[in-house]
N, C-alpha and C positions, 0 to 999 in steps of 0.2 A: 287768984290772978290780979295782978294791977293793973291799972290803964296806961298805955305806952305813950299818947301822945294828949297835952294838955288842950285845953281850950283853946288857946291863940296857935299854936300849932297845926289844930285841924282846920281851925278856918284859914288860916292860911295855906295849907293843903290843898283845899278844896275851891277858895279863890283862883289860884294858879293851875287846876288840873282842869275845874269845869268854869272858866271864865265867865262863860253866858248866864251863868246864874248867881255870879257874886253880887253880893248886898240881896237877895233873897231870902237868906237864911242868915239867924243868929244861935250859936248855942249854948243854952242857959245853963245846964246841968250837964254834967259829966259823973260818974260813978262808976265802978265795974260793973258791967253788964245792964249798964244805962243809961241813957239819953234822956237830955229834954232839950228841943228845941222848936223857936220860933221860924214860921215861914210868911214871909211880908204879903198880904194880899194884895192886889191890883185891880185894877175896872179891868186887865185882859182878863185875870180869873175867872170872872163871874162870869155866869149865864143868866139867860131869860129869867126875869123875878126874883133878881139881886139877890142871888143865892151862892156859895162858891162851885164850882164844877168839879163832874166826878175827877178828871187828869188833873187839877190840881191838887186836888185832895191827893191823889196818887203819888205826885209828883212829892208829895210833906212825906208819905209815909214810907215810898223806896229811899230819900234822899236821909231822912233819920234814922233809917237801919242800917242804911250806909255809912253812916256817923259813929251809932253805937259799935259797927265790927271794925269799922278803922280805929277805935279807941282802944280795943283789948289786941288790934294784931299791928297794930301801925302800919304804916302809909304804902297801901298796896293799891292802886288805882287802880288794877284789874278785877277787883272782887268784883262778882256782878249777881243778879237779881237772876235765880233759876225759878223762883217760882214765888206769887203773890196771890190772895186770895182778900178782898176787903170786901166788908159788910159795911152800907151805906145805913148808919143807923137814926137819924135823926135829921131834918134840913138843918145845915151848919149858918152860921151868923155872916154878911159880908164884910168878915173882920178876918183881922190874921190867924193861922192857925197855928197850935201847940201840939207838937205830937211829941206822946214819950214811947221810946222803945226801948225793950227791953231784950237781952240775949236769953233764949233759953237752957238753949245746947250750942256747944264754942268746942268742934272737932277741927281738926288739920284741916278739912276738905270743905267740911260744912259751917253755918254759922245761922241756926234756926231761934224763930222768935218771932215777937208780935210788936204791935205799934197802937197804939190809944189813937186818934187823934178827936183835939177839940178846939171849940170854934172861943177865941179869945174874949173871956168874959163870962162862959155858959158852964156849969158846971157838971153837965151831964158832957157824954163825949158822943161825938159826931159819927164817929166811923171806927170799926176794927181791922186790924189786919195780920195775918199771918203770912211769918213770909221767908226765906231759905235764901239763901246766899253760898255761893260759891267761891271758894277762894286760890286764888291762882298756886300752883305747885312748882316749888324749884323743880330745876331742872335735877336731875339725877345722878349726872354722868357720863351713864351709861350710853354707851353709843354716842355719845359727844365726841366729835374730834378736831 
């Protein structure tokens, strides 16, 4: 499979669908069945003892698997996060974060796979994630009138 939609495409995709969070994210790398991107950190970020926080951390790893499936199925706004499961492995740096994701299974319905992410600079990684995606289904038809 090839990637449908390029670099400047998704971010502008994703500028215009999720407003509130443009200039957040950059995306570095694109591939089939891969992401790499930047997510800008903030003083909102952080918590007690200048650390990043677990929802942002969150926030890098739904928003780059969201990235990776909009890459192999193009510009479906409706795909959403059925299920996430992340491993807090290491306290992360109060710097940006990098998370790569990768696709592992790319079905009609599903779009299953994980997320590295790491703390900008460190080269061990911060957190893991597993995580399932749901992808919105044409209509059929049937019973349409």
């Amino acid at each position: 499979m090839t990637v449908k939609m390029s670099i400047p495409e998704m971010q502008e995709f994703l500028d215009r669908v999720f407003p509130q969070m443009k200039g957040a994210f950059t995306i570095l790398e694109v591939a089939p069945f891969r992401v790499k991107v930047r997510m800008r950190i903030t003083d909102d970020d952080l918590r007690p003892g200048g650390t990043v926080s677990g929802p942002a951390m969150f926030t890098a790893v739904d928003c780059a698997y969201y990235i990776a499936t909009l890459a192999m199925i193009g510009p479906e706004a409706l795909a959403v996060t059925t299920s996430c499961h992340i491993d807090f492995m290491r306290r992360p740096a109060p710097t940006d974060l990098i998370a790569e994701a990768r696709i592992l299974k790319l079905g009609k319905v599903l779009s299953v796979g994980d997320v590295l992410v790491y703390s900008d600079g460190m080269a061990e990684p911060v957190a893991h994630a597993n995580l399932t995606y749901s992808m919105p289904q044409k209509p059929s038809g049937i019973g349409v009138k």
